[in-house]
C-alpha positions in Angstrom: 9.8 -22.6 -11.8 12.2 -19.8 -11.5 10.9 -15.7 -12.1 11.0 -14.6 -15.1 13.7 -12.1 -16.2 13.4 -8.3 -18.0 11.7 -8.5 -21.2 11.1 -12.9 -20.6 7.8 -13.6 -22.3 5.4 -16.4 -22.3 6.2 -16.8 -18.0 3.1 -18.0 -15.3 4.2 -16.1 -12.5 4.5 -12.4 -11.2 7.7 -10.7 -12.2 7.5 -8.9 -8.8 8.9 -11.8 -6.7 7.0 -11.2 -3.7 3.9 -11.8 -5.7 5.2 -14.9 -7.5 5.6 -16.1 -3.8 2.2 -15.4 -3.2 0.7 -17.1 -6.2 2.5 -20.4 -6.0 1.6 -20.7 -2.1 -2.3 -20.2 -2.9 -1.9 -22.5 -5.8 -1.6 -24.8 -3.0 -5.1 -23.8 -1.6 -7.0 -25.7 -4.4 -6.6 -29.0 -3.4 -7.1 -28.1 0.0 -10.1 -26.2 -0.7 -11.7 -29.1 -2.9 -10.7 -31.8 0.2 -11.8 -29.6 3.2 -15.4 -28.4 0.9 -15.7 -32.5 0.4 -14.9 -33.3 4.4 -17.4 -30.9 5.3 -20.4 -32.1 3.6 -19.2 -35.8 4.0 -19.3 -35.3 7.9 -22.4 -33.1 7.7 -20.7 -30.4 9.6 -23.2 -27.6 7.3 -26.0 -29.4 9.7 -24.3 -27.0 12.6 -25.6 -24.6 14.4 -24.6 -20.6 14.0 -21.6 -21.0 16.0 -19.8 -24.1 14.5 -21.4 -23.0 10.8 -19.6 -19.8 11.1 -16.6 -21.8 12.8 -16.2 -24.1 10.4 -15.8 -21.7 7.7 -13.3 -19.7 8.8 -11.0 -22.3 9.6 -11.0 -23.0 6.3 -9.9 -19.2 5.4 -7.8 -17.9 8.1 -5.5 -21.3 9.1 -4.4 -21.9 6.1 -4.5 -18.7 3.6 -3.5 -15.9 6.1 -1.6 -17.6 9.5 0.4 -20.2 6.9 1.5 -17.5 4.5 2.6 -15.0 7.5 4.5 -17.5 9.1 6.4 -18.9 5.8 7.2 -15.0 4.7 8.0 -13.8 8.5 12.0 -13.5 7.5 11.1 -12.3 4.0 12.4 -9.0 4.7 8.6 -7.2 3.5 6.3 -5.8 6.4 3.1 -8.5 6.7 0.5 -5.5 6.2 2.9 -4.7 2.8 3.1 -8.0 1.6 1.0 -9.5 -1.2 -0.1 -12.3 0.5 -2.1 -9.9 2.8 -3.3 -7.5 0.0 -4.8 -10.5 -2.0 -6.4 -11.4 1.7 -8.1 -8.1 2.1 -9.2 -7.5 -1.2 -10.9 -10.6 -1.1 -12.4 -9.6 2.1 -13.4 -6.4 1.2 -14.9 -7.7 -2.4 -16.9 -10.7 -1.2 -18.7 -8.8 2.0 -20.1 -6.5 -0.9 -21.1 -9.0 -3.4 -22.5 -11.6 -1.0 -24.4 -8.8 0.9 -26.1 -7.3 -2.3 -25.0 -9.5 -5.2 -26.5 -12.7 -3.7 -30.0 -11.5 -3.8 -29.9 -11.2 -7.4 -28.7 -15.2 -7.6 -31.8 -16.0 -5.1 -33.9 -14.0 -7.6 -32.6 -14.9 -10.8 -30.3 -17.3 -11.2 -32.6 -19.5 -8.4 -29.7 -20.1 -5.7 -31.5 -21.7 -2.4 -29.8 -21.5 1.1 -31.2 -23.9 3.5 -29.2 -24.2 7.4 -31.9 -25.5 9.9 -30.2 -24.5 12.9 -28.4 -21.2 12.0 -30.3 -18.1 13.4 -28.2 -15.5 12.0 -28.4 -13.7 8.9 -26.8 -11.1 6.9 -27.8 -9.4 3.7 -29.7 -6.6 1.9 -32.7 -5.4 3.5 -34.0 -3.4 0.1 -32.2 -5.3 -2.7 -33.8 -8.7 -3.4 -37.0 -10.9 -1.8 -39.1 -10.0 0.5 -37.7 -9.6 3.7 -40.7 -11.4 5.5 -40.7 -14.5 3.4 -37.0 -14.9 2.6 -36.3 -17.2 5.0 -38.9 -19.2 4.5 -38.0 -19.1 1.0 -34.6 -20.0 1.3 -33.4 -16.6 0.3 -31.2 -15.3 3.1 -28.0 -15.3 3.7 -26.0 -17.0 6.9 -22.2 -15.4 7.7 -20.8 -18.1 7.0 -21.2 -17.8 3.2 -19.1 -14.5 3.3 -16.0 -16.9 5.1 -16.6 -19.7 3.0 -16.6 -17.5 -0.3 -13.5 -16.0 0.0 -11.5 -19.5 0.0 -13.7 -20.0 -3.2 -12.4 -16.8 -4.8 -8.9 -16.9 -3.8 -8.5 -20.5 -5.6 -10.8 -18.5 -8.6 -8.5 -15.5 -8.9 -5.2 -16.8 -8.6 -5.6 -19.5 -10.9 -7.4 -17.2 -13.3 -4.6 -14.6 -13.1 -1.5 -17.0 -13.9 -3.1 -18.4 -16.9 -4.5 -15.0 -18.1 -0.3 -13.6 -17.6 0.6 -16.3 -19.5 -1.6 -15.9 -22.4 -0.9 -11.9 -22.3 2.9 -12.5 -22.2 2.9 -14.3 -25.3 1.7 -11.9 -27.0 4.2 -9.6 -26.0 6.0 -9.7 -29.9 3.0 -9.0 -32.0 3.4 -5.9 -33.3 -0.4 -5.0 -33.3 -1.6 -3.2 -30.5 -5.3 -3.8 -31.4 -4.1 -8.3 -31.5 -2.7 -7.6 -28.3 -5.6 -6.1 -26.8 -8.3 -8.3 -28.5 -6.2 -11.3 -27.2 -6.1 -10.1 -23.5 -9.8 -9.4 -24.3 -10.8 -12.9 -25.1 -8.5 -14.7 -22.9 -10.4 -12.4 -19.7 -13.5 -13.6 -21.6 -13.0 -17.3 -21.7 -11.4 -17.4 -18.5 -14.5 -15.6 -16.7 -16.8 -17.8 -18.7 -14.9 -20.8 -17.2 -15.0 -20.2 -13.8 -18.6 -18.9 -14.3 -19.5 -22.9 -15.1 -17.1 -24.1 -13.4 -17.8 -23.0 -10.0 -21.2 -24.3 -9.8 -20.3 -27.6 -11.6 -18.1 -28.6 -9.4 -19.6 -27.2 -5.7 -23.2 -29.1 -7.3 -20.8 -32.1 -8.0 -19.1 -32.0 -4.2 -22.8 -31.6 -2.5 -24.9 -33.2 -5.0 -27.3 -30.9 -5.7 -29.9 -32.6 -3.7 -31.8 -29.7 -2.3 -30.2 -30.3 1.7 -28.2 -26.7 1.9 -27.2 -25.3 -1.1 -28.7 -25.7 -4.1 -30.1 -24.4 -7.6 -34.2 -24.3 -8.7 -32.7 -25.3 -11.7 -29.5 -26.4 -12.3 -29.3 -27.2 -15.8 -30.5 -23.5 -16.6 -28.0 -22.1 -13.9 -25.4 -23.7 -16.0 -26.5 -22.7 -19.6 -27.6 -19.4 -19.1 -26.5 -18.2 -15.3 -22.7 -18.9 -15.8 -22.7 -15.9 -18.0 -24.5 -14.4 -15.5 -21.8 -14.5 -13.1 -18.9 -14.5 -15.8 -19.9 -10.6 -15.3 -18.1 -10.7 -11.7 -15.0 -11.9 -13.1 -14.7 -9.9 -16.0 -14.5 -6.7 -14.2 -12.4 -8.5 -11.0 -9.8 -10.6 -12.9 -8.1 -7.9 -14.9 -8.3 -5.8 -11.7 -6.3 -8.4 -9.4 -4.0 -8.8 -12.4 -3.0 -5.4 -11.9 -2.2 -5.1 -8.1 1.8 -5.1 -7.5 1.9 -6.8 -10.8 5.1 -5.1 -11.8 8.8 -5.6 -10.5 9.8 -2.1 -10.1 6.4 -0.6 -10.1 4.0 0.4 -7.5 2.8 -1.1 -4.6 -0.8 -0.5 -3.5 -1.3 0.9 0.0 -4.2 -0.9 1.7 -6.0 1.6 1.4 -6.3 1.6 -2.3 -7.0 -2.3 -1.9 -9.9 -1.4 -0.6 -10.8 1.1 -2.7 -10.3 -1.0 -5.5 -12.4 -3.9 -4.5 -15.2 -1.7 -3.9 -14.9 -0.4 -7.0 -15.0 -4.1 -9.0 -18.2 -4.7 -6.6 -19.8 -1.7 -7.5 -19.3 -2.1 -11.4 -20.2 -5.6 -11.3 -23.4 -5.1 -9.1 -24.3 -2.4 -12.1 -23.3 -5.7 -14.7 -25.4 -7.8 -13.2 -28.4 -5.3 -13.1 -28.2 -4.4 -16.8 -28.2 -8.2 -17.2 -31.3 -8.9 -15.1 -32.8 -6.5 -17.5 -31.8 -8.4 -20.6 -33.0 -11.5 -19.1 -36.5 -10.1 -18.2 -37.1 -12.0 -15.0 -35.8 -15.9 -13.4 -34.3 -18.3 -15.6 -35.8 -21.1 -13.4 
C-alpha cells in the first residue's frame, strides 16, 4: 500500500513515511507474537527457572521488534535513536515498567489475575500498592520480570494495530463539516477500539494457555471478560490517542526521546488514576 498523499483521506498508514515503515514492519509482529506465545506454552518453557523465564521473554521482544527493525532501516538515512521504530520501542518500555509495577496489583486485587512460576525466585512490583506483601506470593499476587518483557510484545501488536484502524476511521471523517461529528467519531472509534482490545487480550492469551490455573490465569474468567475488559479498556483509552500522536505528521514534529518518556509516564500516571476511580465504582473484586 503506497503513503498517502496531501489532503488523501480514508488512508491506514502514517503520512510521515518513516512511521508508515514502522507500522507495516510491526504488523508483522502479530503472527509472530501469537506463534512464539503458542510455542512457549506448548513446550512448557513458562516451567523455567528465573534465568530462562526472563530469557525466554526477551527474545521474544528484542530479536525481532528492535535488532530486525535496526538492521532493515540501517541505510534509511534517519539516526536509529531518531527513528520511529525506536521511539515506539521505548515508549513501550517506559509505559509497561509503570503499569506492570503498580497497575498489576490492582488486576491481582480486582480483576482476580493469578501468577503462578514454581521455580522463578525473583520478583518485582509495588511494595505499598496492592496485597499484602507477606502473603502475595503465596497468593499468587507477585510479579516475575519476565511479565514486564513479555508485555511489551503484547502492547506493541495492541497499539499498532489499534492506531491504523483508529487513522483510518478519523481520516474518513476528514469532509464532514461538523467539528463536534468529527470529534464524537474519533471519540467512539478510541472507545470501541479500547473496549476491543480490553476483551480481546484476555480471550485470546486464556484461549493460547487454556485457562487451566498452571501460570497465568483469572479467579474468574467469565467476570474478567464481562465486567474487567472495561476495566482495562481504561489503559487504552488514555494510551491509544497518545501513540496516535507521536511523529504522526509529515512535516510536523518529531519527539525527542526525552519527551517519549515523558509522555508514557504521563498515559501511566492518568491511567493508574482511571483505574483507581474505577475500583471505587466497582466497590471491591469482581470475582
Amino acid at each position: 500500500m503506497t503513503d498517502p498523499s496531501p489532503g488523501a483521506s480514508g488512508y491506514w498508514f502514517s503520512p510521515n513515511p518513516d512511521k508508515a515503515w514502522a507500522e507495516k514492519f510491526f504488523l508483522t509482529v502479530v503472527p509472530f507474537w501469537f506463534l512464539y506465545n503458542m510455542a512457549m506454552v506448548q513446550m512448557g518453557w513458562l516451567e523455567t527457572g528465573t534465568f530462562w523465564n526472563i530469557m525466554q521473554n526477551l527474545l521474544m521482544w528484542v530479536p525481532y521488534c528492535v535488532l530486525v527493525p535496526w538492521f532493515l532501516r540501517r541505510n534509511s538515512g534517519i539516526p536509529w535513536h531518531q527513528s520511529y521504530w525506536f521511539k515506539f520501542n521505548l515508549y513501550m518500555f517506559c509505559w509497561i515498567f509503570f503499569a506492570t509495577y503498580f497497575h498489576t496489583e490492582y488486576f491481582f486485587e480486582v480483576l482476580g489475575l493469578r501468577y503462578r512460576f514454581e521455580e522463578v525466585n525473583l520478583f518485582l512490583d509495588s511494595a505499598l500498592v496492592g496485597p499484602d506483601e507477606s502473603t502475595a506470593l503465596a497468593r499468587h499476587m507477585k510479579v516475575p520480570p519476565s511479565m514486564y518483557l513479555n508485555a511489551i510484545v503484547f502492547f506493541i501488536v495492541y497499539h499498532v494495530t489499534a492506531v491504523i484502524v483508529m487513522r483510518r476511521i478519523r481520516t474518513m471523517t476528514t469532509s464532514w463539516n461538523s467539528g463536534a461529528a468529527r470529534f464524537a467519531a474519533w471519540c467512539a472509534i478510541v472507545a470501541i477500539i479500547a473496549a476491543f482490545w480490553g476483551w480481546g487480550e484476555t480471550y485470546m492469551y486464556f484461549v493460547m494457555i487454556d485457562n487451566d490455573g498452571s501460570n497465568v490465569w483469572y479467579e474468574d474468567l467469565d467476570a474478567m471478560l464481562m465486567y474487567g475488559s472495561w476495566f482495562y479498556a481504561l489503559y487504552f483509552v488514555v494510551a491509544f490517542p497518545n501513540v496516535y500522536r507521536m511523529d504522526e505528521s509529515a512535516d510536523g514534529e518529531r519527539w525527542s526521546l526525552g519527551r517519549v518518556m515523558i509522555e508514557s509516564t504521563f498515559v501511566a500516571m492518568v491511567s493508574l488514576l482511571l483505574i483507581d476511580l474505577a475500583t471505587h465504582v466497582i466497590g471491591g473484586p469482581i470475582y
